[in-house]
N, CA, C and O atoms as a GROMACS GRO file, in nm:
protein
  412
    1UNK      N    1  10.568   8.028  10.110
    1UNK     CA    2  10.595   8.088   9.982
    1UNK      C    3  10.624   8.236  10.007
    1UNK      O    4  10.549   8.314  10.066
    2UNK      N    5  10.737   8.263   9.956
    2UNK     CA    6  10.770   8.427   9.963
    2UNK      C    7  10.726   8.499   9.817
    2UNK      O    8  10.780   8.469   9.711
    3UNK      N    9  10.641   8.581   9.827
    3UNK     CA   10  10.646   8.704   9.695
    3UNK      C   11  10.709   8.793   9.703
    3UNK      O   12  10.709   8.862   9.805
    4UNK      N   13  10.788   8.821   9.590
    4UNK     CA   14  10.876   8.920   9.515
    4UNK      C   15  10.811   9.041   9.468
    4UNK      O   16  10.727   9.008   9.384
    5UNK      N   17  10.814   9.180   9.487
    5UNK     CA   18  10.939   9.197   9.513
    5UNK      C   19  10.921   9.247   9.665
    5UNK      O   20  11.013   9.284   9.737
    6UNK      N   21  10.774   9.239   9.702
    6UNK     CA   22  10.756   9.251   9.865
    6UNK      C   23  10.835   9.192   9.995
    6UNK      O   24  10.874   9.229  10.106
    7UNK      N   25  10.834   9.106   9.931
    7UNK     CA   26  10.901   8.987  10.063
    7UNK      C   27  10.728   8.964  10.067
    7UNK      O   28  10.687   9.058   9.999
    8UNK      N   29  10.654   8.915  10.096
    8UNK     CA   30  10.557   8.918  10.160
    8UNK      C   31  10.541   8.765  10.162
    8UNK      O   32  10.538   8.706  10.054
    9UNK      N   33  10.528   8.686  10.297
    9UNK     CA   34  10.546   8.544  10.343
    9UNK      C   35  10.403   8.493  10.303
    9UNK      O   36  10.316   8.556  10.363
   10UNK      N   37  10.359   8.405  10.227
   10UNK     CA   38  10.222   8.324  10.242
   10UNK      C   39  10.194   8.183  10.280
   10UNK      O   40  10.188   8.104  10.186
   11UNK      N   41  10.178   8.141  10.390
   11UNK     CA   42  10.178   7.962  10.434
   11UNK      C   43  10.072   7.949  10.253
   11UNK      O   44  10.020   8.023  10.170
   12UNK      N   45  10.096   7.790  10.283
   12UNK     CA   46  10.114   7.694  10.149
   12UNK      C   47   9.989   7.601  10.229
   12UNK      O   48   9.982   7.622  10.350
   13UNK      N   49   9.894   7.506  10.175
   13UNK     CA   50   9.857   7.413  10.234
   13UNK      C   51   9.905   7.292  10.120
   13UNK      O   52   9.943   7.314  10.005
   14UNK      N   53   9.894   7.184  10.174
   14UNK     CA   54   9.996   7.074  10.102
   14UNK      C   55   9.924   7.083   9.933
   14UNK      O   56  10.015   7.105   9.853
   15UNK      N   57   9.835   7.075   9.890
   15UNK     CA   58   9.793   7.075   9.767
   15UNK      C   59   9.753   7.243   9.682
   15UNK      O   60   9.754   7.256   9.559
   16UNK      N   61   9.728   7.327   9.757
   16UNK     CA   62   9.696   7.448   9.733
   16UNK      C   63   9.790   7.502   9.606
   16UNK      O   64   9.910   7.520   9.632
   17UNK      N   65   9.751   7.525   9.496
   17UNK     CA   66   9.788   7.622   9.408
   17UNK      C   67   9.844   7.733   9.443
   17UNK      O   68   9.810   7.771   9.556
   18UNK      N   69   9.944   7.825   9.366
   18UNK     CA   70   9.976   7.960   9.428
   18UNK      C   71   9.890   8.042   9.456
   18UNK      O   72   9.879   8.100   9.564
   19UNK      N   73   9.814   8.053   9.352
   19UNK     CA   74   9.647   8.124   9.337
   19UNK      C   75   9.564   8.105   9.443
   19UNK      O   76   9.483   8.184   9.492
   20UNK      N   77   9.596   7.974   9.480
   20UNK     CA   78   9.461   7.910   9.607
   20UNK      C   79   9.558   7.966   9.716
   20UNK      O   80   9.518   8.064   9.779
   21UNK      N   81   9.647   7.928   9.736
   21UNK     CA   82   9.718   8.036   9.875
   21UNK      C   83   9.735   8.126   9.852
   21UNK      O   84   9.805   8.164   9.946
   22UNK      N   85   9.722   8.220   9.775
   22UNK     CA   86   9.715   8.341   9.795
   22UNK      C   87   9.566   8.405   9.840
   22UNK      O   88   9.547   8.465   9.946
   23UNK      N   89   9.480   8.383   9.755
   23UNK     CA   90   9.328   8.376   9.766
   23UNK      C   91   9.310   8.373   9.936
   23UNK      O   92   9.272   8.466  10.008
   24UNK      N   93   9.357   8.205   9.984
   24UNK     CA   94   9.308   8.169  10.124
   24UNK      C   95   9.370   8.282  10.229
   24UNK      O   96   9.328   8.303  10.343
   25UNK      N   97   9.478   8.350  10.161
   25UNK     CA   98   9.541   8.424  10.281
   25UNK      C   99   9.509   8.582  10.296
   25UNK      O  100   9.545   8.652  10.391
   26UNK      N  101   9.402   8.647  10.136
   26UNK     CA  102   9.377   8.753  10.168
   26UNK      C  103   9.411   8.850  10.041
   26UNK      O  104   9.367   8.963  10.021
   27UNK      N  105   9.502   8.773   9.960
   27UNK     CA  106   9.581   8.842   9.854
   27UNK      C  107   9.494   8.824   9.695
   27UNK      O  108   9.378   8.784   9.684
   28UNK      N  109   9.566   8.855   9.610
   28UNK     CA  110   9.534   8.853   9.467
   28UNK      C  111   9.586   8.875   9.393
   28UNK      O  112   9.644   8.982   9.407
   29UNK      N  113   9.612   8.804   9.266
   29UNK     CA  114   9.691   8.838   9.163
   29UNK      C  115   9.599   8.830   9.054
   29UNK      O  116   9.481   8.796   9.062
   30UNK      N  117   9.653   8.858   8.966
   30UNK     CA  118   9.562   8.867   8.782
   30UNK      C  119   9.540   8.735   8.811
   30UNK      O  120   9.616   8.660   8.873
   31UNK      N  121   9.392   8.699   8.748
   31UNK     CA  122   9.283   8.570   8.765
   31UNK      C  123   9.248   8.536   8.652
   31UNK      O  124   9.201   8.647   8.629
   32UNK      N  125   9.219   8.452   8.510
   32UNK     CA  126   9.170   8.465   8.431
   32UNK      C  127   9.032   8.301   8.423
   32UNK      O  128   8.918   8.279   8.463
   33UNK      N  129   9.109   8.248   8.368
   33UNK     CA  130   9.033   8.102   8.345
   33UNK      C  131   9.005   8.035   8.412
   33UNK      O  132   8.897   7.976   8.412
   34UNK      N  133   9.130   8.018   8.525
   34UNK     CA  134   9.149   7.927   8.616
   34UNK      C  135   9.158   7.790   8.568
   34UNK      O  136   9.116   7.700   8.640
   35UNK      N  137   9.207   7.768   8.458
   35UNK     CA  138   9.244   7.652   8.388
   35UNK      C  139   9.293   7.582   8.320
   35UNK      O  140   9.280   7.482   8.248
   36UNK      N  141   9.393   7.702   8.379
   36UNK     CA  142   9.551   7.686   8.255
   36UNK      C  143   9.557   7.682   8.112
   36UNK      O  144   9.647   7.626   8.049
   37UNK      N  145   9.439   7.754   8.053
   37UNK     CA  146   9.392   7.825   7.956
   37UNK      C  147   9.459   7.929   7.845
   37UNK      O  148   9.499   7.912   7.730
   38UNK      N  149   9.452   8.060   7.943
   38UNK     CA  150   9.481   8.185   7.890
   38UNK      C  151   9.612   8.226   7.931
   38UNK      O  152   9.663   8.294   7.842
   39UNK      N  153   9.694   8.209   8.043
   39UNK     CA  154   9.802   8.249   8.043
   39UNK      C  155   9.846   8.410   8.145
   39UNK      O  156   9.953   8.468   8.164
   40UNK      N  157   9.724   8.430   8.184
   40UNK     CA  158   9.803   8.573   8.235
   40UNK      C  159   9.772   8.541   8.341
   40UNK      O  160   9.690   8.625   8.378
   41UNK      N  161   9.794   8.431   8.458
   41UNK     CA  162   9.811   8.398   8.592
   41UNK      C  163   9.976   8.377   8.604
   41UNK      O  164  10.022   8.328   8.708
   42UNK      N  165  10.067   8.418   8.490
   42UNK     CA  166  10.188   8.383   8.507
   42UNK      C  167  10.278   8.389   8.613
   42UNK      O  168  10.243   8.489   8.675
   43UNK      N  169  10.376   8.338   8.669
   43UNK     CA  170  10.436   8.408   8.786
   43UNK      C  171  10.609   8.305   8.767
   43UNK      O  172  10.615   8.188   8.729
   44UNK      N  173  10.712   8.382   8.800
   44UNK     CA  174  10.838   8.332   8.789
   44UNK      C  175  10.893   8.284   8.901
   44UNK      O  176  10.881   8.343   9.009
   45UNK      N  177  10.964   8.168   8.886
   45UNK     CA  178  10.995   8.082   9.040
   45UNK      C  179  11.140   8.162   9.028
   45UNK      O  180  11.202   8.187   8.925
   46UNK      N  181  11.164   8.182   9.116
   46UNK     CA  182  11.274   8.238   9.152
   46UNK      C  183  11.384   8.128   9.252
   46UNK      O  184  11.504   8.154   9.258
   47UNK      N  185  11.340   8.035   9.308
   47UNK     CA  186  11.369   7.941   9.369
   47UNK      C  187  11.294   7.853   9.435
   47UNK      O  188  11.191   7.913   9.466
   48UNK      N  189  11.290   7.750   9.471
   48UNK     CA  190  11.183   7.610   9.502
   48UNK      C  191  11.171   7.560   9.340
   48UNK      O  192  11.210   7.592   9.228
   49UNK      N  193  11.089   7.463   9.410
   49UNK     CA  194  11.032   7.375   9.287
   49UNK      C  195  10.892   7.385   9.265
   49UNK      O  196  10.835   7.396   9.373
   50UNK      N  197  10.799   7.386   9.149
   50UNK     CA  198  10.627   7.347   9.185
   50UNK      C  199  10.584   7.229   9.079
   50UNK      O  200  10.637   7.118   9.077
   51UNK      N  201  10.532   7.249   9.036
   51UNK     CA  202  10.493   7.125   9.020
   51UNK      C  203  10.320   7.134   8.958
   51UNK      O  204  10.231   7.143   9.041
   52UNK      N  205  10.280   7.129   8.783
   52UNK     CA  206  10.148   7.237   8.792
   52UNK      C  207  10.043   7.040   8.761
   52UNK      O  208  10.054   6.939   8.691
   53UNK      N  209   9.963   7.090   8.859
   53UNK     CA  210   9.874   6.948   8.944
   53UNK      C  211   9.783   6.921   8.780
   53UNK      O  212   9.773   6.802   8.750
   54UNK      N  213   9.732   7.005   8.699
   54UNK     CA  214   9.659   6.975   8.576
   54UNK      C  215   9.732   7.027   8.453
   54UNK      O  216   9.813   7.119   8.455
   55UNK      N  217   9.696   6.964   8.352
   55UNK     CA  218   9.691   7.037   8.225
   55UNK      C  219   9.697   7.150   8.202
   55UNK      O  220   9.609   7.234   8.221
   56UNK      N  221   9.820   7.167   8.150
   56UNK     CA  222   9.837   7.342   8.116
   56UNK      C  223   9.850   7.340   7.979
   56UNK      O  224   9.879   7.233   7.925
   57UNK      N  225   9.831   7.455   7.902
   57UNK     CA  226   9.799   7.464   7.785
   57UNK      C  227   9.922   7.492   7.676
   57UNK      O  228   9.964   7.603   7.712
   58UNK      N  229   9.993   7.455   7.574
   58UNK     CA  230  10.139   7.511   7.504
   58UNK      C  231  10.077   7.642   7.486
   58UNK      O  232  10.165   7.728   7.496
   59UNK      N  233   9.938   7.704   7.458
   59UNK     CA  234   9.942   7.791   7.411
   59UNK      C  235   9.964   7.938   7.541
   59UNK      O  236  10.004   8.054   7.544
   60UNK      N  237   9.919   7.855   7.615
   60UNK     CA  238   9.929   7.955   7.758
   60UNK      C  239  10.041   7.947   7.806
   60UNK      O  240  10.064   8.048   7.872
   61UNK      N  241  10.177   7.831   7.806
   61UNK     CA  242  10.259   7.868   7.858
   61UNK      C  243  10.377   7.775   7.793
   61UNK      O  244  10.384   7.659   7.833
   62UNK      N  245  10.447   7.808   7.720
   62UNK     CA  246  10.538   7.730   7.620
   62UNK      C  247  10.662   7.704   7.719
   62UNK      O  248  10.709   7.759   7.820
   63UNK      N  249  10.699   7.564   7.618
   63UNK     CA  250  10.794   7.483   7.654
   63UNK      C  251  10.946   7.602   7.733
   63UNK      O  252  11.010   7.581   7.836
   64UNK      N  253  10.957   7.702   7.650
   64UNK     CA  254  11.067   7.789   7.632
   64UNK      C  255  11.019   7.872   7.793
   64UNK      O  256  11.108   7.869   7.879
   65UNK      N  257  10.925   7.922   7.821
   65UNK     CA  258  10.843   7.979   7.951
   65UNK      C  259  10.862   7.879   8.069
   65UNK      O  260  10.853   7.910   8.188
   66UNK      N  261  10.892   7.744   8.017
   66UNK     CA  262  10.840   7.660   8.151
   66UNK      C  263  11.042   7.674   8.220
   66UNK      O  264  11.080   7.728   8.324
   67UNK      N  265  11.137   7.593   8.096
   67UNK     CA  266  11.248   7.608   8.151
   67UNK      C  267  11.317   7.730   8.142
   67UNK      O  268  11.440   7.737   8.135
   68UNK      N  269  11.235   7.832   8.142
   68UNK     CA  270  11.284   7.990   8.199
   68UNK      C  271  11.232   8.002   8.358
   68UNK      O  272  11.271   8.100   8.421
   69UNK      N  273  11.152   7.910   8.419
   69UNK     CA  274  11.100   7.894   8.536
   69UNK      C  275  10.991   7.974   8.554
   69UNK      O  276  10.958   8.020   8.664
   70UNK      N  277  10.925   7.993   8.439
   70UNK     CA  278  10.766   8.082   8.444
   70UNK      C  279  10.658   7.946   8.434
   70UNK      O  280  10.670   7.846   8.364
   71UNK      N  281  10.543   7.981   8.535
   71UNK     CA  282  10.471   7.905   8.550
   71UNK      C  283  10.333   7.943   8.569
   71UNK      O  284  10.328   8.065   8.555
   72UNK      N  285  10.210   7.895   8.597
   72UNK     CA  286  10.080   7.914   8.600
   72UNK      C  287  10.046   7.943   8.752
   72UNK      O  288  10.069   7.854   8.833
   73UNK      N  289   9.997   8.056   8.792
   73UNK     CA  290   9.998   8.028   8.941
   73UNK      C  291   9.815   7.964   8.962
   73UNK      O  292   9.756   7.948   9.069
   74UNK      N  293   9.771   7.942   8.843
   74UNK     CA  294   9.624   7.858   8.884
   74UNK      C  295   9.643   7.726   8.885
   74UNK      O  296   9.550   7.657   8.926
   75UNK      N  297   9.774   7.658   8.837
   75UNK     CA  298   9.791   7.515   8.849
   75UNK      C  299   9.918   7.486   8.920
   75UNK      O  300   9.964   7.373   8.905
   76UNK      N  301   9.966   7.551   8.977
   76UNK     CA  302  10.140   7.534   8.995
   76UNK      C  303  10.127   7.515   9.157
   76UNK      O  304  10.086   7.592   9.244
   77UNK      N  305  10.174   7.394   9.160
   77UNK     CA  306  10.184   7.416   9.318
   77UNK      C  307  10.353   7.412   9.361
   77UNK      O  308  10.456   7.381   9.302
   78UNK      N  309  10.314   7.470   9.518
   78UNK     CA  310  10.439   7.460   9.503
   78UNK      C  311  10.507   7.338   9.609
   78UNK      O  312  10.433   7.277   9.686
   79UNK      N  313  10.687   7.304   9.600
   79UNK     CA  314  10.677   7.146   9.661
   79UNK      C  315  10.785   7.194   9.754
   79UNK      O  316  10.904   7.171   9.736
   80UNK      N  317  10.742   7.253   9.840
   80UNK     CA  318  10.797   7.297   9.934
   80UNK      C  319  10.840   7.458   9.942
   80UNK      O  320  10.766   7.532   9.877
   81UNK      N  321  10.952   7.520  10.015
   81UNK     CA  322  10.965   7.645  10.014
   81UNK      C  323  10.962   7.679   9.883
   81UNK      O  324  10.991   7.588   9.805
   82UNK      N  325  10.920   7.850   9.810
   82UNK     CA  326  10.960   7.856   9.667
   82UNK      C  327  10.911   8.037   9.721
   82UNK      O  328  10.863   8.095   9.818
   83UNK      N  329  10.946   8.056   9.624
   83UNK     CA  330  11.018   8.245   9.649
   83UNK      C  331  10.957   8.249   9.473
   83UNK      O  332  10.980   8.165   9.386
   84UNK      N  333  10.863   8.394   9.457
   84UNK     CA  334  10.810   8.394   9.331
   84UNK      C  335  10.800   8.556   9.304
   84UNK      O  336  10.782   8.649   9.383
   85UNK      N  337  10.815   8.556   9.195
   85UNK     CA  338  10.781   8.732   9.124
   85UNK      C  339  10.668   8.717   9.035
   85UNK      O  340  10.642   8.631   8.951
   86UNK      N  341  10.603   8.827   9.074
   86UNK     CA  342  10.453   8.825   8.995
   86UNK      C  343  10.519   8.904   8.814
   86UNK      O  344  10.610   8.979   8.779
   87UNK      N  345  10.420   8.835   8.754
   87UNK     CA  346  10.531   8.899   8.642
   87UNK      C  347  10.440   8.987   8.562
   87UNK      O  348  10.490   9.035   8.461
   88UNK      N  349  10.318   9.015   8.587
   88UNK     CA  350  10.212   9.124   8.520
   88UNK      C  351  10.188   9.208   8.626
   88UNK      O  352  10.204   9.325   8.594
   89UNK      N  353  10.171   9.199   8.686
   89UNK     CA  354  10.047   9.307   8.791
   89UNK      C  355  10.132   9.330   8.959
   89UNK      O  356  10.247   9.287   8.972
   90UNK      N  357  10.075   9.386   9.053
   90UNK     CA  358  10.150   9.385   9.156
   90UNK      C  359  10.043   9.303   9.292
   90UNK      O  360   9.925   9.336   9.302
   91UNK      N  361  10.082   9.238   9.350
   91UNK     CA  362  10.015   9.187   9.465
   91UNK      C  363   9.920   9.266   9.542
   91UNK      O  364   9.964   9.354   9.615
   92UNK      N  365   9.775   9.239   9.532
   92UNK     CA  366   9.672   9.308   9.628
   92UNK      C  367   9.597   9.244   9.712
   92UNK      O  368   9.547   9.134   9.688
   93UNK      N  369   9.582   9.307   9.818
   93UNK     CA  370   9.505   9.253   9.954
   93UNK      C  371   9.367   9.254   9.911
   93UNK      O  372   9.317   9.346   9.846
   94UNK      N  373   9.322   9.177   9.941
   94UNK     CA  374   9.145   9.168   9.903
   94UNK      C  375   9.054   9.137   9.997
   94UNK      O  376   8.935   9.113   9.979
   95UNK      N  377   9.145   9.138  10.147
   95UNK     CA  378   9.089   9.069  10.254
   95UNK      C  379   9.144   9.206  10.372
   95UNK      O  380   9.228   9.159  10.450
   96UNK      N  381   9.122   9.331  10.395
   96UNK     CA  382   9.200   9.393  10.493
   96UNK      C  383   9.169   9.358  10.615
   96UNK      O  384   9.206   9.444  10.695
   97UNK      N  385   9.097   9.234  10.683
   97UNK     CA  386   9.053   9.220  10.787
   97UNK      C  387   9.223   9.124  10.843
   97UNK      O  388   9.277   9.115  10.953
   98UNK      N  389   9.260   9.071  10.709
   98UNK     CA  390   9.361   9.010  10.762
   98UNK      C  391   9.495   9.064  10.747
   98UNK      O  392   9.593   9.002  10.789
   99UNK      N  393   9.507   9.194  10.681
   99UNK     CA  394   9.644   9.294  10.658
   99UNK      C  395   9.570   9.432  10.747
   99UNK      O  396   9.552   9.539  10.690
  100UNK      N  397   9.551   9.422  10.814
  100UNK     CA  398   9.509   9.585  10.814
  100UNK      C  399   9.620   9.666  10.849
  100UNK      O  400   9.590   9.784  10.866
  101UNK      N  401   9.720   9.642  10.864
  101UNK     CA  402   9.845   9.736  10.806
  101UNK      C  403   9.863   9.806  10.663
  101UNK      O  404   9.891   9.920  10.626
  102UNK      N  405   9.829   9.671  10.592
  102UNK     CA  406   9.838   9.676  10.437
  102UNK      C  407   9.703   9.764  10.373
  102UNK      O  408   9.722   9.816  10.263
  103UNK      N  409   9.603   9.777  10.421
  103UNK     CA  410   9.531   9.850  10.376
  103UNK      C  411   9.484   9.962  10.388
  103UNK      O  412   9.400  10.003  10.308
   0.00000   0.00000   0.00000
């Protein structure tokens, strides 16, 4: 998975959420419910496909959001390569043991 507008590369594990690979690799984005709830885990596919593994909510992310290619990054996995823009907040390291460039 590539993030926008960094470039910044994150391996995927076959079921892992965007949220959960990002998390596993060190990173962070806006967190809320974790349950496809509230809506501000949003993030825009820019290319690939995902695919969101539970119940997401109309109120958290409407029909009109989904085929604009905005999606949940607490349920959205992704199904193979997919390239994404965070669409609230900017990408942070939460792990500098594993960027220590980045931090």
């Amino acid at each position: 998975m590539t993030v926008q507008p960094n470039g910044v590369e994150v391996p995927v594990g076959t079921d892992d959420t965007i949220m959960a690979a990002l998390n596993k690799n060190g990173y962070t984005y806006l967190l809320g419910c974790r349950r496809g709830g509230c809506g501000i885990c949003k993030v825009q596919v820019e290319s690939g496909e995902i695919e969101h593994n539970r119940p997401v909510a109309e109120s958290a992310l409407s029909a009109e959001e989904r085929a604009e290619g905005i999606c949940l990054g607490c349920r959205a996995v992704p199904q193979g390569d997919v390239t994404i823009s965070l669409c609230q907040s900017a990408l942070r390291v939460t792990n500098p043991l594993l960027h220590p460039r980045s931090a």
